[in-house]
Each structure stands twice: as C-alpha cells, then as structure tokens.
C-alpha positions in Angstrom: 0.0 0.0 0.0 1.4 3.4 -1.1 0.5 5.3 2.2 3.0 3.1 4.2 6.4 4.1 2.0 6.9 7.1 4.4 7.7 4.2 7.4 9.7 2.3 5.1 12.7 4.4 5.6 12.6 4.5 9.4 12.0 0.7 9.8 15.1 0.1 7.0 17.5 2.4 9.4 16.3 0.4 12.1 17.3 -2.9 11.1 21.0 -1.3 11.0 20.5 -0.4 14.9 18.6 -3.0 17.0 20.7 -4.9 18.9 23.8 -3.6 17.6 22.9 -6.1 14.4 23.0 -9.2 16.1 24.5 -12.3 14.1 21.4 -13.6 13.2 20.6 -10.3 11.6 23.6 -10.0 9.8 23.4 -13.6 8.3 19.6 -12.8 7.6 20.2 -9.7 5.6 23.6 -11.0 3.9 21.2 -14.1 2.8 18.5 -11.4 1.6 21.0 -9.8 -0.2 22.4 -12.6 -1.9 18.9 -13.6 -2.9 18.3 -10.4 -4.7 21.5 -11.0 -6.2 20.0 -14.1 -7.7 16.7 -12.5 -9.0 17.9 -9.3 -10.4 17.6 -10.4 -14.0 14.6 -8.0 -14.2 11.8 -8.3 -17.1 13.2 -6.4 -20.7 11.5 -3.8 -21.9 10.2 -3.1 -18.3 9.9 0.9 -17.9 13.1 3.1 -16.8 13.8 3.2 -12.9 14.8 6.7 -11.5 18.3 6.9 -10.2 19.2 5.9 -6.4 18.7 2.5 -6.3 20.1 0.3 -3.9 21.1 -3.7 -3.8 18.4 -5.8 -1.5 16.8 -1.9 -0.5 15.8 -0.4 -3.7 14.3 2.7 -4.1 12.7 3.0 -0.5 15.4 5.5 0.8 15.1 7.7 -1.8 10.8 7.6 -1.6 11.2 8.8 2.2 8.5 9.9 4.2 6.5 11.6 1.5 6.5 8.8 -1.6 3.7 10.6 -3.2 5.5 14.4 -3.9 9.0 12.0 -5.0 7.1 10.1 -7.5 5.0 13.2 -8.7 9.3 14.7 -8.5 10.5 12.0 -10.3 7.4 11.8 -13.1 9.0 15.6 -14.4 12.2 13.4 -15.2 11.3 10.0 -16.4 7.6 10.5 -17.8 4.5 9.4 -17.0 5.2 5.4 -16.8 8.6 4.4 -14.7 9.3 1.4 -12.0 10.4 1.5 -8.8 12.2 -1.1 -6.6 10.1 -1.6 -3.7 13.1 -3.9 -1.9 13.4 -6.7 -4.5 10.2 -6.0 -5.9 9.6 -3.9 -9.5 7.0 -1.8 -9.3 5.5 0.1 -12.3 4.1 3.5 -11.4 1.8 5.6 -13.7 1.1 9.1 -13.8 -0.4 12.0 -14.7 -4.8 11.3 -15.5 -3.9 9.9 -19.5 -2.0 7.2 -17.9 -3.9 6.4 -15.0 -7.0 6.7 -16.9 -6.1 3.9 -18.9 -5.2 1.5 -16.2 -8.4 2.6 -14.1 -11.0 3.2 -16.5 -9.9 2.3 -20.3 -8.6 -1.0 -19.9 -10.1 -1.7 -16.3 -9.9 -5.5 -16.5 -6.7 -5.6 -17.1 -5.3 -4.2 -14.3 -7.8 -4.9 -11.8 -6.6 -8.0 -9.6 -4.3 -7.3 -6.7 -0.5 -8.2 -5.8 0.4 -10.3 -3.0 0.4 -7.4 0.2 1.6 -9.4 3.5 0.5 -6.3 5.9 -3.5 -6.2 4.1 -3.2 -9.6 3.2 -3.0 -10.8 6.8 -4.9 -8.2 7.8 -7.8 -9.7 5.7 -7.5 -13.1 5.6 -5.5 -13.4 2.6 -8.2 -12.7 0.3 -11.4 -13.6 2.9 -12.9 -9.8 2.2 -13.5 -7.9 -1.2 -10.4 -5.1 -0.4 -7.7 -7.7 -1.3 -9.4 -10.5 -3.3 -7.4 -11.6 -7.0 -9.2 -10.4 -10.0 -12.1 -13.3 -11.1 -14.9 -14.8 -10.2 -15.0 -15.0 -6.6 -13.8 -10.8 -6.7 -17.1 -10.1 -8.9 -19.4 -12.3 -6.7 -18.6 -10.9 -3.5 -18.8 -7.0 -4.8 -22.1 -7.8 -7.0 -23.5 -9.2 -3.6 -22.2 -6.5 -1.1 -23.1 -3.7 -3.2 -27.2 -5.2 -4.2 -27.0 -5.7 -0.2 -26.1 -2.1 0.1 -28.2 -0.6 -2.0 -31.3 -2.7 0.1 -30.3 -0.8 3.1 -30.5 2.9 1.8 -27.4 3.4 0.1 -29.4 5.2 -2.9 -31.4 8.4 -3.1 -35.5 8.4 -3.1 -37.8 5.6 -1.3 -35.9 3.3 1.5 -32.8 6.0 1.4 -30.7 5.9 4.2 -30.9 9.6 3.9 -33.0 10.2 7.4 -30.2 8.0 9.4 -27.6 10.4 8.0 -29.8 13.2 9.1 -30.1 11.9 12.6 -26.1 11.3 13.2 -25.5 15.0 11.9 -27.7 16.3 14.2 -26.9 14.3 17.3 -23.0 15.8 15.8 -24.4 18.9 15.7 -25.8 19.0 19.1 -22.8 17.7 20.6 -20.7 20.7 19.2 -22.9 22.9 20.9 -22.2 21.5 24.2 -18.6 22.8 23.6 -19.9 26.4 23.9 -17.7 27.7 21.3 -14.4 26.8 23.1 -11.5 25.2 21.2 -11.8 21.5 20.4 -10.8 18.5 18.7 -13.7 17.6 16.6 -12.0 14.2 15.4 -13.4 11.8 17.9 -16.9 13.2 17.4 -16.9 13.2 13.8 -15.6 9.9 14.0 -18.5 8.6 16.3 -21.2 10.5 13.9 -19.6 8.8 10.8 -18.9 5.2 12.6 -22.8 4.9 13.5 -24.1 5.2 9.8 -21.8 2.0 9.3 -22.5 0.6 12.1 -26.7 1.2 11.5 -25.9 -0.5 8.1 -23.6 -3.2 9.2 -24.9 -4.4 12.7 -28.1 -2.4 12.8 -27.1 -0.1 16.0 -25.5 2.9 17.0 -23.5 4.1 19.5 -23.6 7.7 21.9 -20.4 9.4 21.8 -19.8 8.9 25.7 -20.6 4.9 25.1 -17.2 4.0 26.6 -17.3 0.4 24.6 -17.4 2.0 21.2 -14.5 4.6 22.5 -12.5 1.7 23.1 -13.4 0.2 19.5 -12.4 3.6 17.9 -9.2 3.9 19.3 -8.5 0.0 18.5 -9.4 1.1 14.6 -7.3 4.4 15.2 -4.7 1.9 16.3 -4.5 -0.6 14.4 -5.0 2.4 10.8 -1.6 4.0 12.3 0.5 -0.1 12.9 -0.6 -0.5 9.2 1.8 2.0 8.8 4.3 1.3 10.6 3.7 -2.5 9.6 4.7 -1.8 6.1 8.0 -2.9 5.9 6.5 -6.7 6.6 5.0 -6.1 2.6 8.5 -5.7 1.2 10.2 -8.0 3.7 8.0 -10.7 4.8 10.6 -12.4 6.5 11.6 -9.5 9.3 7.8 -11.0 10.9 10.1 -13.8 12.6 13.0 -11.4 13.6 12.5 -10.5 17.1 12.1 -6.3 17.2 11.7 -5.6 14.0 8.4 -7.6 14.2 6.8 -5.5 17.0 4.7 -3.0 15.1 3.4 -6.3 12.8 2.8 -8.1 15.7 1.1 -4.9 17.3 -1.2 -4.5 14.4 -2.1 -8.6 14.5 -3.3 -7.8 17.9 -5.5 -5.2 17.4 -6.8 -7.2 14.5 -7.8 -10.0 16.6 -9.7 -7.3 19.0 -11.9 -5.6 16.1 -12.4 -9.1 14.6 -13.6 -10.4 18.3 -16.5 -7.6 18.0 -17.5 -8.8 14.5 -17.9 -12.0 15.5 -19.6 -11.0 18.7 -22.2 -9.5 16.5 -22.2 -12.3 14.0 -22.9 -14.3 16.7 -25.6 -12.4 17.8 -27.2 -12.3 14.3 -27.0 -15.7 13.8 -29.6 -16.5 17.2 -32.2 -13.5 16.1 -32.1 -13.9 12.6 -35.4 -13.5 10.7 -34.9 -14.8 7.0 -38.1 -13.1 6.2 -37.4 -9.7 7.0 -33.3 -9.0 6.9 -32.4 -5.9 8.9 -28.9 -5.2 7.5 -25.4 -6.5 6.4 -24.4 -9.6 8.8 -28.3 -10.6 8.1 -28.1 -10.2 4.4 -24.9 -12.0 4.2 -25.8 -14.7 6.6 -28.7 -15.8 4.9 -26.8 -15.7 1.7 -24.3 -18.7 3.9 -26.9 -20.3 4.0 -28.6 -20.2 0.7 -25.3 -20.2 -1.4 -27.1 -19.1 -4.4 -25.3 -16.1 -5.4 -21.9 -16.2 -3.7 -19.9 -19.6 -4.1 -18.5 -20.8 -0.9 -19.6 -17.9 1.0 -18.6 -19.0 4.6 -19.3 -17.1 8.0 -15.3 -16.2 7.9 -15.2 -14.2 4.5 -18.7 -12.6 6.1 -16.7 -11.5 9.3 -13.9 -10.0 7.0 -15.9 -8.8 4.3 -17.6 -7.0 7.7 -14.4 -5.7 8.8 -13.2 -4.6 5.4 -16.5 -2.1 4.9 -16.2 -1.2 8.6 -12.4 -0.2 8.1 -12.8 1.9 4.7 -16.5 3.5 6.0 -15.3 5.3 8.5 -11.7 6.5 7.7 -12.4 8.0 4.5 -15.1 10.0 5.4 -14.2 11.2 8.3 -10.7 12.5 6.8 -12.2 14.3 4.3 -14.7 16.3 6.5 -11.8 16.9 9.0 -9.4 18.3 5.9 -13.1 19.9 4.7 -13.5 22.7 7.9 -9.5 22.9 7.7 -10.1 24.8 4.5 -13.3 26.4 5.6 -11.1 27.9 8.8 -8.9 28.8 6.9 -11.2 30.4 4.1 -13.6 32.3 5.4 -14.8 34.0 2.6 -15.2 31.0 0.6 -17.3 29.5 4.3 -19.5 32.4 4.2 -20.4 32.1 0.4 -21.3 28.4 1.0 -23.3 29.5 4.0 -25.5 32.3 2.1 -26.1 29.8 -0.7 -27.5 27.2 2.2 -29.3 30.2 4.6 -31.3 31.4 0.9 -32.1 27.5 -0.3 -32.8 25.9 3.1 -33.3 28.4 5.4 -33.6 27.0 9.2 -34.8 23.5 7.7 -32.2 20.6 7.7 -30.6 20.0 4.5 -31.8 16.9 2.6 -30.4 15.6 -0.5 -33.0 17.3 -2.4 -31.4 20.3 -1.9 -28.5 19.1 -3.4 -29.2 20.2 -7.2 -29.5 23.6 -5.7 -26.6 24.1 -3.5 -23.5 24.1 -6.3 -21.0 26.1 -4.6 -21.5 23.6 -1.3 -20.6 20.8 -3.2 -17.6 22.6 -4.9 -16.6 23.2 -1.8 -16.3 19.0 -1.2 -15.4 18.5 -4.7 -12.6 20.6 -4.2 -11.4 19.5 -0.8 -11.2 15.6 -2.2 -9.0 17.4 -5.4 -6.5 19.3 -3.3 -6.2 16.1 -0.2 -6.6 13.4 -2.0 -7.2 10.7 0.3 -5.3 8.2 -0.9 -2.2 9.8 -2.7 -1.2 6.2 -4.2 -4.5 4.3 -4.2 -4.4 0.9 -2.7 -1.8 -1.2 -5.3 -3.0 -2.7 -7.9 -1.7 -5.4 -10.1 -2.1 -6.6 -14.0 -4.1 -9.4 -14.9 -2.2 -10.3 -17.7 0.5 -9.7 -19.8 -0.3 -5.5 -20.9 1.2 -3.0 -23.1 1.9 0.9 -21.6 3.1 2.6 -23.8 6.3 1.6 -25.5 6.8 -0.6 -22.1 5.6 -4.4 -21.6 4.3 -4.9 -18.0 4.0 -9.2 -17.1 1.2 -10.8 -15.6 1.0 -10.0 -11.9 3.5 -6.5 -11.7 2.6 -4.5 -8.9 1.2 -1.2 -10.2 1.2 1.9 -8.0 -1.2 4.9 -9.5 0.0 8.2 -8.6 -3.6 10.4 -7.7 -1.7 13.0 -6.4 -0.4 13.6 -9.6 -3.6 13.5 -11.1 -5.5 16.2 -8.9 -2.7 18.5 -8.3 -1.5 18.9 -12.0 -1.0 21.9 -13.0 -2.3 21.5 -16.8 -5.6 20.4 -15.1 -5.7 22.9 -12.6 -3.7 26.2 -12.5 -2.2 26.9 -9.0 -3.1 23.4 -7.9 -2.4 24.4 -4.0 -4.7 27.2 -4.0 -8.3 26.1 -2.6 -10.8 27.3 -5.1 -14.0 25.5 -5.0 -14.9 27.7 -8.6 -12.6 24.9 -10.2 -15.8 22.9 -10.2 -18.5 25.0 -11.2 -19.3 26.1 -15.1 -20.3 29.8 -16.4 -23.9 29.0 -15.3 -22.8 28.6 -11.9 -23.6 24.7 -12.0 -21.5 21.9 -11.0 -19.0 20.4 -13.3 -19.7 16.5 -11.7 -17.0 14.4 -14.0 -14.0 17.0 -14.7 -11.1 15.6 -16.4 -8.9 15.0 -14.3 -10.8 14.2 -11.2 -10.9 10.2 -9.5 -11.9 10.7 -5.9 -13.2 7.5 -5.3 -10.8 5.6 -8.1 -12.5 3.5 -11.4 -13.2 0.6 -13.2 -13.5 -2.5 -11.6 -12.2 -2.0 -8.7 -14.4 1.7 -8.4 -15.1 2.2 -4.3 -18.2 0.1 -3.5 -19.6 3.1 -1.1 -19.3 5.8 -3.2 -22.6 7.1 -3.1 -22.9 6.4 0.4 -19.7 8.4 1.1 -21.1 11.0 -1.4 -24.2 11.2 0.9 -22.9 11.7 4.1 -20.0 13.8 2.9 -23.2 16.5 1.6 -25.7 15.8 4.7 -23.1 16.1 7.3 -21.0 18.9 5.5 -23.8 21.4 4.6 -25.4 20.6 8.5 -22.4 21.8 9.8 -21.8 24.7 7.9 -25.8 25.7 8.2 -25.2 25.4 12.1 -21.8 26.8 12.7 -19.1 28.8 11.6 -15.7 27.6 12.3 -12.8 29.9 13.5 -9.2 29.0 14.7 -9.0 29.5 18.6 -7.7 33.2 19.4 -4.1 33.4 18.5 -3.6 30.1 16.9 -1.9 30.0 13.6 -3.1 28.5 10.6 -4.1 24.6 10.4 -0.8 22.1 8.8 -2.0 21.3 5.6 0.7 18.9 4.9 -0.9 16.3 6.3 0.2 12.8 7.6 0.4 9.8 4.9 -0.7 6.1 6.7 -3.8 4.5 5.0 -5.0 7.8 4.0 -3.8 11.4 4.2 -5.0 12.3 7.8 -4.7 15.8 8.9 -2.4 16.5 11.7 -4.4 17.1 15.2 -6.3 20.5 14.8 -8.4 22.4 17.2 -11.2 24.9 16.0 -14.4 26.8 17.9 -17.5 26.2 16.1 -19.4 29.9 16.6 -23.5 29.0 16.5 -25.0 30.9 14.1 
C-alpha cells in the first residue's frame, strides 16, 4: 500500500540499529542480499527506474517519508510510466490522469486484480474480504452481492434512502458541538463517532452515543491498528523481518489489534446468527448470513469471509469520510470567505430546515466546496496497489502478468495542466459559467475507477453533503484566538489524515 512508503525508511534504518545487528541479523540480511543478487535479471523492456537505487533496498530511501510528492518529482524526469524497486520488488508507477485513466477506466480488466500485500493480506485473511481478493470470479461475486445488499439498506437516493439515518447522526453531531460552547476542540473523535454509527446502523443495525465508553475503546483500536498499518509496512517488502524479534513489533502490534476488532464482529455475528429473521433481513451480517446459508449467489460464502468482508466495509467507511470532513473545515477555517459564500447559498435554499439531498441540485457552490477539498487532499495519494491481470502493453513498455502497479492520484488532482495553481483552494474549479457543477471534470478520481471503483461511493457522497452542509448551516468555524493556521501537509498512513487541529464552532 502506497501510504506506508513514508515508514519504510525509518524501519530500514532500524534494522542497522537493533541490537547492535545481532549475528542472526547480519546472516539474515547478507542471505536477503544474496537472494536479490540471484533475482535481479529484471523483465526487458520493463519501464526506466529513476536513479538511487540500492542492492536488497531499492528505491525506499530515496521515496522517504512523503513517496507521493517524489514520485510526482521523479514523473518531471522520467515521464508518465517508470518502475520502482520496492526492496526486491519492481513496481510500475503511472502518472499523470492519461496514464492512470487507462489502467483505471480504459482497460479496467486488465489491471484490476491485486499483488500479494503481507501487511493487508494478513490483515484480511489473505483474500477472505473484497479489499484484497485476485481479480475473477469470486472478486465479482462478493462485490455484486455487497453492493445489491447495500443498495437494500439505503445506500441510494428516493424511497428506503438511508438519507433520514444520516440526518439523525448529523444532528446528534451537531448538538454535541454545541455543548462545547464555542471553546477550542478536537472535533476528530466526534466526527468519527457520527460517521462510525451510519456503518455501524448499516452493518450491525445499531449505534452508539459518543460517551458509550465500549465503542471509544473500538475507535481507538481502529485508530490503532489504521496508524501499525503504517508502521507494519515494511512486513509487505520483507515478509521475512515478521520472525526477527524487534523488528516484528509493530506487525505483531497491528495482528493484535486485529484480533480485538475481529472479536467484536464475531460478537455480532454471533448475535445475528440467534435473532435472525430470513423473512425480513435488517442489515449486512443478516443479508450476508442468509446468503451462507442459501449459497445461491456467492460460491463458498462462509461465516469467515462474512466476518472479513464486515471488517473490510467497517475499516474503509469510516476512515475516509471522516478524513475528508476533517481536511473539509480545515479549509473552511482557513477560508472564510469562501465558508461564508457556501453558507448564504445554504441560509437562501434551506433556510432553518435541515438540508436533505433534495437540496443538493441547488446548492453548487456547497458541493464545490467538497469536490474541491477531495481534489487538493486526495485521500489516498497512491491508491491501494494494484496489479495486472495479464501480460499489458503501456506505452512503449511491456508490463507481465501479476507487476505491482502503484497509480500516482496525487499527480492526477494537483496537475497543474488540469488545474492552475493546484495548492490554491478554489471550490470555482468545479463550477461552469452557469454557476452549475461540473460533476466528472477531467482530471478528477476521488473514489478511483473501473473495476475496482469504491463500492460506497454514493454512500460516502451522501454523508459527505448531509453532514458537511449541517455543519456549515449550524456553525461557523474559526481558529482558537491566537492560533496559527491549520498544517495542511498532512500525515500519509492509510490515507492522508490531517495533523491534530483544534477549531471553535461559533453558533450561528
């Protein structure tokens, strides 16, 4: 996974200190190296690989802690197409929207399965969930399945929308701020709670209050276990260092909290399983169970790949989303011009009423406003990896069967030939000279493409409008007295989180 490069070099500088290098280190990485030795004769015809390369540690040095801004570096010199060496491993990056547009949308099928990724792999059940799954039949089951399942519970707009359960959480969000008087906070955990419970309605069919010290525990494990990813990384390029004692603590950290998370889902499944009513399914684990039992539309759908499939929606449901609201009232604090004309275009369309999706149609420069949030912070900078299906032609280049591909979407949203000044927030990007919004820009992959497009889309697309626009409606947000502007840099795990923030949400 792109996002954990940036641990890559600290764990690699680490091997060189624990323990002095022990002998049974040193014989360890003179074995690895003589390995690579062996397995250098690289594919011909592969694309160029940017200077600084190193025996057994590739490029991984030279990516550092911010991969995404060197490969968008390194894309001015060697073109849109190159390959990296991710340890031993080639890895073909594209660039730029021509090149990634191919892969994602053009030719979808044919670079739509997954490489082997110990970290997620393990993580997942090494292909129990729909995240991490090959490319095939089983892959195009399981997302056919989990996204008719989601549509059944709301995740569409008009009759049996999940639109009022939205509506609810952003409220109970909204009266929660209130409670903090317009004093500095950290909205995080409470924006996290308010996005965790939609999920959670859909998934397990409850919710939790933000004081319910259970789920507290729950979020932090997910907070926990999102940051050992991370730090877990280096376990992707060297499988091997998970035996080495020390320089398998953050994998076996991560395993841990795994196991906790998992012991919830299966606490619910559980729970499912003794009040389930195959007439009348009430959301996810029912849908999915009766489905083990029926085995008509999933082959060899067992309780297991429920649990992970469970865990995998759980996971990317909540992170997402609440990232991009967090980096969305960053900009609006530190904006306020551009907050206040997205607040006059919601106070003359809804008034004092709550926002509904209805209103969406009317309220451009609001959804600009999101639109132009995901552009500038994209949330993931390097997707997840993908890999080719077969034997495929870029360019002048031939890529094998199976190559890792990382595509760059930072250099997609922040190219300049795209969008002038790429680092200055202008929600205008997105609207035409009608004032309307321009929905499929060139240039523009939020949520990815193809076959492997993100399955909650439109549910992410919901929530982002219903929770965004009741926010702004209810509040305008101001940096605490004194304070200087918000980091916009951002740090790079899973996603691109913002750095810790405080702000006072003035009632309106």
């Amino acid at each position: 996974m792109g996002g954990g490069v940036q641990w890559m070099t600290d764990s690699v500088q680490e091997i060189f200190q624990i323990s002095g290098l022990n002998l049974q280190t040193v014989l360890v990485l003179c074995g690895t190296f003589l390995f690579a030795w062996y397995l250098l004769n690289r594919p011909r015809n592969l694309p160029p690989y940017p200077a600084g390369s190193l025996p057994v540690l590739g490029h991984l040095l030279a990516l550092g802690r911010t991969p995404h801004h060197k490969l968008t570096a390194w894309r001015r010199q060697y073109g849109d197409v190159f390959t990296v060496r991710m340890g031993m491993e080639d890895v073909v990056v594209l660039n730029g929207y021509a090149a990634v547009k191919d892969a994602l949308v053009d030719r979808s099928e044919l670079f739509a399965s997954r490489p082997p990724h110990y970290i997620l792999d393990a993580v997942y059940g090494f292909g129990k969930d729909i995240l991490t799954v090959r490319w095939g039949t089983v892959l195009k089951q399981r997302r056919r399945f989990a996204f008719s399942t989601f549509k059944s519970l709301g995740m569409k707009v008009g009759k049996g929308s999940i639109e009022g359960q939205i509506q609810e959480e952003a409220n109970c969000l909204r009266h929660r701020m209130v409670e903090y008087e317009e004093k500095p906070f950290d909205i995080s955990h409470d924006l996290d709670v308010a996005v965790a419970n939609v999920i959670c309605g859909m998934e397990f069919g409850k919710r939790y209050e933000f004081d319910d010290e259970t789920f507290h525990k729950l979020l932090k494990t997910i907070t926990s276990l999102i940051a050992e990813f991370g730090s877990a990384e280096i376990t992707t390029v060297y499988p091997f260092l998970r035996f080495i004692p020390g320089m398998n603590r953050a994998y076996n950290r991560a395993m841990g909290l795994n196991e906790k998370i998992q012991g919830v889902i299966w606490d619910e499944i559980a729970r499912h399983r003794e009040n389930l009513d195959r007439e009348n399914p009430r959301d996810f684990l029912d849908y999915f169970l009766l489905e083990v039992e029926k085995q008509e539309r999933v082959e060899g759908l067992t309780e297991e790949i429920v649990m992970y499939t469970a865990l995998d929606m759980f996971l990317a449901g909540t992170e997402t989303t609440t990232n991009t609201l967090l980096w969305s009232l960053i900009y609006m604090t530190s904006n306020p011009g551009i907050q206040k004309k997205a607040q006059q275009e919601l106070d003359a369309v809804v008034g004092d009423g709550q926002p509904t999706l209805s209103h969406r149609p009317q309220l451009p420069y609001v959804n600009a406003c999101l639109l132009e949030t995901m552009r500038i912070r994209t949330l993931l900078p390097l997707s997840v990896p993908h890999a080719t299906s077969q034997d495929v032609k870029v360019q002048e280049f031939d890529i094998p069967e199976g190559t890792k591909i990382l595509l760059n979407m930072q250099s997609v949203h922040m190219d300049s030939a795209y969008w002038p000044d790429p680092e200055r927030f202008d929600p205008e990007r997105f609207l035409d000279a009608e004032g309307n919004v321009i929905n499929k820009p060139d240039s523009f992959l939020p949520f990815g493409g193809g076959r492997r497009v993100c399955l909650g889309e439109q549910l992410a697309k919901m929530e982002l409008f219903l929770f965004f626009s009741t926010l702004l409606q209810s509040f305008t947000f101001k940096l605490p007295e004194g304070a200087p502007p918000p980091n916009t840099d951002g740090v790079l795990g899973i996603t691109l989180k913002p750095l810790p923030f405080k702000l006072c949400a003035i009632q309106r």
